[in-house]
C-alpha angles and dihedrals in degrees: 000000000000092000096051092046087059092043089046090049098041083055088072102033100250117155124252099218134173128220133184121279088207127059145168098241130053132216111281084205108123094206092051124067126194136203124250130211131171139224132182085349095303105119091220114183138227112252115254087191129352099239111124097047084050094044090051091056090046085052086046085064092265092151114200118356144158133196127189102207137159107258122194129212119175103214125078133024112188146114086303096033147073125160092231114045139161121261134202106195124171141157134208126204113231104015129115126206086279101064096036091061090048091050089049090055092057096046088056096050085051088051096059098037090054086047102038092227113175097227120163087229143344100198111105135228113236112205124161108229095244093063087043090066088039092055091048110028110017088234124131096221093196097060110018119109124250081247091053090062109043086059084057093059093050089042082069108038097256116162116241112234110230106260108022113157118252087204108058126046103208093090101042088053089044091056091049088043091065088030114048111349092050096045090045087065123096099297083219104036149075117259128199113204113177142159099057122186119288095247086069098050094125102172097343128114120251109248108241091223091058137014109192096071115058118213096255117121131186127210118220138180105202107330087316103115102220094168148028116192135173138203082222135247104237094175108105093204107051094051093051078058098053087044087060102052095046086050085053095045085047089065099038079066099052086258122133113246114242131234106267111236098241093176090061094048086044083057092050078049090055086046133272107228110234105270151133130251136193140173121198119179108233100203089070089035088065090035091064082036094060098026098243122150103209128058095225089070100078095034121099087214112015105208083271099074101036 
């Protein structure tokens, strides 16, 4: 698989780079945890993506590039999930959300003709999130109460997680999202669902027709999440910003805020080039390619045996 994603990338003459595993700054990110080291007394951090050192040497006039790294996130260990997983991250200039979700579908048919993997289909199903919770659910996300929705989630039998808060939606959707909207998808197909709420914009731009949806877009198989790609903010300013309220949020949940990462907003300074971005974990990206269930499988050493 390693050896056909290179071939694939180096077909289009995009750039294999390397970035640091350790950094300086953490993930602002409330949902993600990272873990921490020391040395010579500076608490430095394992990468959770590579991003912002990839998006410095795009800043730095890069141009296209790619990377395949070991990423670290210190929350759950399952049948989906290992702390330490393989990545595949790249960007493309000039590329919005769009193309990049076309160019991962055919990365992914070339994945199974160069590995002459059996699969039902490779073409993908495109859905905004905001159809996908209409289909399933009968909800308009971008406009229902939090009230609204938490009824939803009674309506069908979901149970409630201990210390959601009555006051934001975004968990509540996220929760319906893995309970209800992600198991509603083609059981035995990939399915595109972008333009998420603008809440959840993470690192993506905000769309200019219409504001409350923000250009980031997830690939599933099944209700398995395998990648979470964005048309990128270039604007320093707005994610400092952004930085800022999920370190709030951070601490409104009893979780430390992180070290905001100001080189790579001194790179946004410097100027970002318009491009698309996108991370997909290879490790469940093998697991859907070969039809195993557990994550271990495809892994040398699952987390059990480090």
């Amino acid at each position: 698989m390693l050896q056909s994603l290179r071939a694939f990338f180096a077909d289009r003459q995009v750039t294999e780079v390397e970035s640091p595993v350790l950094s300086s700054a953490g993930i602002t990110e409330p949902n993600l945890q990272s873990f921490a080291t020391e040395f010579q007394h500076r608490k430095l951090f394992l990468n959770t993506s590579p991003e912002f050192f990839m998006k410095r040497l795009l800043a730095a006039g890069s141009g296209d590039i790619y990377q395949i790294c070991k990423a670290f996130r210190n929350d759950e260990q399952g049948a989906r999930h290992n702390p330490e997983f393989s990545l595949l991250e790249w960007y493309r200039t000039g590329f919005d959300h769009h193309h990049l979700m076309a160019e991962i579908e055919q990365l992914i048919q070339y994945l199974v003709t160069e590995l002459d993997i059996k699969m039902p289909s490779c073409a993908a199903t495109y859905l905004t999130y905001q159809q996908a919770f209409i289909n399933s659910l009968a909800i308009d996300p971008l406009i229902a109460s939090v009230s609204e929705i938490k009824s939803a989630v009674e309506k069908n039998n979901c149970e409630i997680p201990i210390g959601m808060d009555e006051n934001n939606k975004d968990p509540w959707l996220d929760w319906l999202m893995t309970q209800i909207v992600a198991p509603s998808f083609n059981q035995r197909g990939f399915t595109f669902v972008f333009d998420y709420p603008a809440s959840q914009a993470a690192l993506a731009k905000l769309s200019k027709q219409d504001i409350r949806v923000a250009h980031r877009f997830e690939l599933f198989y099944g209700e398995l999440e395998l990648a979470n790609g964005f048309y990128e903010l270039t604007d320093a300013k707005e994610q400092r910003q952004r930085f800022e309220n999920e370190n709030i949020l951070r601490e409104q949940q009893g979780i430390d805020a992180m070290p905001v990462d100001e080189l790579f907003l001194q790179a946004l300074e410097n100027g970002l080039p318009e491009c698309a971005g996108v991370a997909i974990g290879l490790d469940r990206l093998l697991m859907v390619l070969l039809g195993e269930k557990n994550i271990s499988d495809v892994l040398s050493f699952g987390f059990n045996k480090v």
